[in-house]
N, C-alpha and C positions, 0 to 999 in steps of 0.2 A: 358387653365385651365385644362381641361380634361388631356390631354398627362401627363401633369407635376405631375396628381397625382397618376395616373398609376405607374408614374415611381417609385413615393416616396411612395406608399403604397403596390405594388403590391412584389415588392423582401421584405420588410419589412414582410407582412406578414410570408413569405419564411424563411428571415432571424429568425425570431421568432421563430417560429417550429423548425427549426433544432437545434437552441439555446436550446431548449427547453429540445428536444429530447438528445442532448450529455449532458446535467446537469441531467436527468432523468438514463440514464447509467451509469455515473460516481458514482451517489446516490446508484443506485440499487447495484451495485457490491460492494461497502463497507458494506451498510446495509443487505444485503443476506449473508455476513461473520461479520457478527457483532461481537460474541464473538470474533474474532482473528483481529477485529479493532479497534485502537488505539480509545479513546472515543471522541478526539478532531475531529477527521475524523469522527464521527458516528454522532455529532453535525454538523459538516458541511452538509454530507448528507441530514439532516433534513431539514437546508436551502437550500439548491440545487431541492430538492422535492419543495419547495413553489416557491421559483424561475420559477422554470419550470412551475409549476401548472399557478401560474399569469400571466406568458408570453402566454399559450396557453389559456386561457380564454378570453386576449384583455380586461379587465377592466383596465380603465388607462395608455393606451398604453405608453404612454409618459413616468411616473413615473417607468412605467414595464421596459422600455429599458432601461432607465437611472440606474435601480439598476442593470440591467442584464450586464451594460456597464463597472462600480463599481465592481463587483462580478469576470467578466473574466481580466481586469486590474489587480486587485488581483493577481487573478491565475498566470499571465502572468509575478509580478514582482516575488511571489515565485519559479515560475519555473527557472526564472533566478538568483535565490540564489542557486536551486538543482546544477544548474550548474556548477554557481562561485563553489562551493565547491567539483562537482566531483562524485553526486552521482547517484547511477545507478538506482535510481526508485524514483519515487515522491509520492507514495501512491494516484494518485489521484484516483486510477480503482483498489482500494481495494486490494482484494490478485493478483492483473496482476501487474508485475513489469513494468509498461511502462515505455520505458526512454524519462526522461525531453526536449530532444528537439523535439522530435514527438506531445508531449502534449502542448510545450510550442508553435510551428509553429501553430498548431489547434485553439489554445487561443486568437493567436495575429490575426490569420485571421477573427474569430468572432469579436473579439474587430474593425476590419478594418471595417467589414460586418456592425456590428451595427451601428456605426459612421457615414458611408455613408449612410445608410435608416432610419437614425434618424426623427421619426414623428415631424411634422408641418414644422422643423428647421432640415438641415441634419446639424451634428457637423463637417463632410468633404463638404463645401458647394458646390465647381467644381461638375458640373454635372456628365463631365467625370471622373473625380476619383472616383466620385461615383459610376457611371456603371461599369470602369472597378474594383475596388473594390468588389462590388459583385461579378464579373462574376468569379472574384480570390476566394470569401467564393464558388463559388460551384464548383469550380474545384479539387481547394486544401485542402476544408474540406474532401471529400472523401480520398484522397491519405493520408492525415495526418490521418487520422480514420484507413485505411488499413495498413500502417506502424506500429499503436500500436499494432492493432488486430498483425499483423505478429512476432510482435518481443517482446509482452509481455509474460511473464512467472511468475510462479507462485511464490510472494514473498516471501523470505526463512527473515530468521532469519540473520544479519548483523552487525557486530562492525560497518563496513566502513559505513552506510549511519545513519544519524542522522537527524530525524526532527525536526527543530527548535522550539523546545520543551524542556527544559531539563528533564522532563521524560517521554518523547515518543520517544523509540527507537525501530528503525527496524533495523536488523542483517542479513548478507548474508554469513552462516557459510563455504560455500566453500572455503571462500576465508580466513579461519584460517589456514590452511594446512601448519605446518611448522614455523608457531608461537607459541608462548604464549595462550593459552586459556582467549581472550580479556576479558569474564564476570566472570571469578575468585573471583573476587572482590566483585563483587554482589552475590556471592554464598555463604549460612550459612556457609555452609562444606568446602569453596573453601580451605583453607589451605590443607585439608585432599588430596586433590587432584590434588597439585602440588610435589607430588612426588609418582613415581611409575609408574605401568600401571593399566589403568579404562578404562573402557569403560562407559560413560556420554549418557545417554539419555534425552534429553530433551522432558518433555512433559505437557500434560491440564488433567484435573480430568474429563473436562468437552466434548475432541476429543477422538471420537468415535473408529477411529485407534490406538490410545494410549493407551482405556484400554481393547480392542482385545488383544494387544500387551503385555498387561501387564503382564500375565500365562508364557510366553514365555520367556519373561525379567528373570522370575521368575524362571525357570528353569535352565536358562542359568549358572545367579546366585549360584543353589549348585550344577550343575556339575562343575565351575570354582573351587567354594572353596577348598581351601589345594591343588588343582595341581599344581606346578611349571610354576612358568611364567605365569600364567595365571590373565588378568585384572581384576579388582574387578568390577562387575556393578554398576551404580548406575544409579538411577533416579532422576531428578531436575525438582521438579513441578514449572512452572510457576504461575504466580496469575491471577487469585480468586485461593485459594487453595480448595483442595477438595480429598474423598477417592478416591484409585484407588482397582480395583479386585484383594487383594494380601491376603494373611497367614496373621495370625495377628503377627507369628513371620516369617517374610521374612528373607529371605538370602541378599537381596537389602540392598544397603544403598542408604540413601533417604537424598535430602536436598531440598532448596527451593532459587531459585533465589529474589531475593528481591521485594517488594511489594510497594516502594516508586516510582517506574518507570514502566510504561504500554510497554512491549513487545510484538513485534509485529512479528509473527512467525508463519510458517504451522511445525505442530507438526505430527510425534517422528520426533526426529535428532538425531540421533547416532554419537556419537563425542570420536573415540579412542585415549587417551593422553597417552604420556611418560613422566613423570616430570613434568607435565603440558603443554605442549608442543601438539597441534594437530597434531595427525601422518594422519588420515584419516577420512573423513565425508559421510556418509551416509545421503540424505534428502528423502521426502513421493516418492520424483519422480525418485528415484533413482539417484541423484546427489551428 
């Protein structure tokens, strides 16, 4: 009797905590960028905090692993949609673009983890799938945690990746370079700016860099005016809208990307167009 419950409570514990601990990180890093997170992910977080919180208190063990089991499942078939479709980050670690099969391998191994140390009843009943099971969540949770840590970066702004959402979109403007300016459409002004040359800043009322940035924007603006060849600036506030530190008569033309759809973005992005067309992108990191 003793051995048998070592084995089924004692990684259990283990599994918990660590469960606990990567729903507590995932949470933390969206809600510490809240303003530039999508608000379906800020809701999620929220859950991911009580999740976590319940898994490390042990009230209800039972019902706690079962929704913790529900919760990583979840994750585990989204991740496998980011994939089917090809996209380079999943929003789950907030502004870290981790890509989906890093997070989706870490998910499936908890979902294995928990399975196997499922209290009273394990859901994987074999003993031995159950130990080796485990001894797989504390190998390969760390390597799967190291791989995101390695190759996450900071998510930019993206046509190409879409959350299935239809208005929560994250944009990866690198990867405009040589097309069409994909949010034209969502922009008051966008006609204005399919022909010619502009220089397009993307930015928040409310990022701190943007309205540093803004004097400078500002400047830039009447030394172009009236010289030859030279792009028009313009600024596109994202939503919430809000003042930025400008003249009350700017040189800027200002528009405003649409407010029906939540963008997801590290602001300024400097976007120089020809005809609307992206010749070259500027992002905070120098990308």
């Amino acid at each position: 009797m003793g051995p048998s419950v070592r084995l089924c409570f004692r990684p259990l514990n283990i599994t918990r905590v660590v469960a606990a601990a990567l729903l507590l990180v995932a949470s933390s890093l969206k809600l510490w960028n809240a303003d530039k997170t999508p608000w379906l992910f800020s809701l999620l977080a929220l859950g991911e905090v009580v999740l976590a919180l319940w898994l490390l208190t042990g009230w209800k063990a039972e019902a706690a692993v079962r929704s913790a089991l529900i919760a990583f499942t979840g994750f585990v078939a989204y991740l496998c949609v980011a994939l089917v479709h090809g996209w380079d980050t999943c929003g789950c670690f907030g502004p870290k673009a981790a890509p989906p099969i890093a997070v989706l391998l870490l998910d499936a191994v908890v979902v294995i983890a928990l399975g196997a140390t499922f209290p009273g009843r394990r859901v994987i009943p074999q003993p031995f799938i159950a130990r080796y099971a485990f001894l797989g969540f504390l190998v390969l949770s760390p390597l799967a945690a190291a791989t995101i840590a390695l190759t996450a970066s900071p998510a930019h702004l993206s046509a190409a990746v879409h959350i299935p959402t239809d208005n929560v979109i994250v944009l990866t403007p690198t990867e405009w370079v040589g097309r069409k300016l994909p949010i034209l459409p969502d922009i008051d002004i966008g006609s204005r700016l399919d022909t010619g040359a502009c220089l397009v800043v993307l930015v928040r009322h409310d990022c701190g860099h943007c309205t540093a940035a803004a004097p400078r924007y500002e400047r830039m603006a009447k030394e172009f005016r009236g010289a030859p060849d030279a792009p028009a600036v313009v600024l596109i506030q994202l939503p919430p809208y809000g003042s930025l530190p400008l003249p009350a008569e700017t040189a800027l033309l200002q528009g405003r990307l649409t407010e029906t759809k939540s963008w997801f973005v590290q602001t300024p992005v400097e976007l120089l167009l020809a005809d609307g067309v992206v010749v070259s992108v500027i992002t905070p990191d120098g990308g």
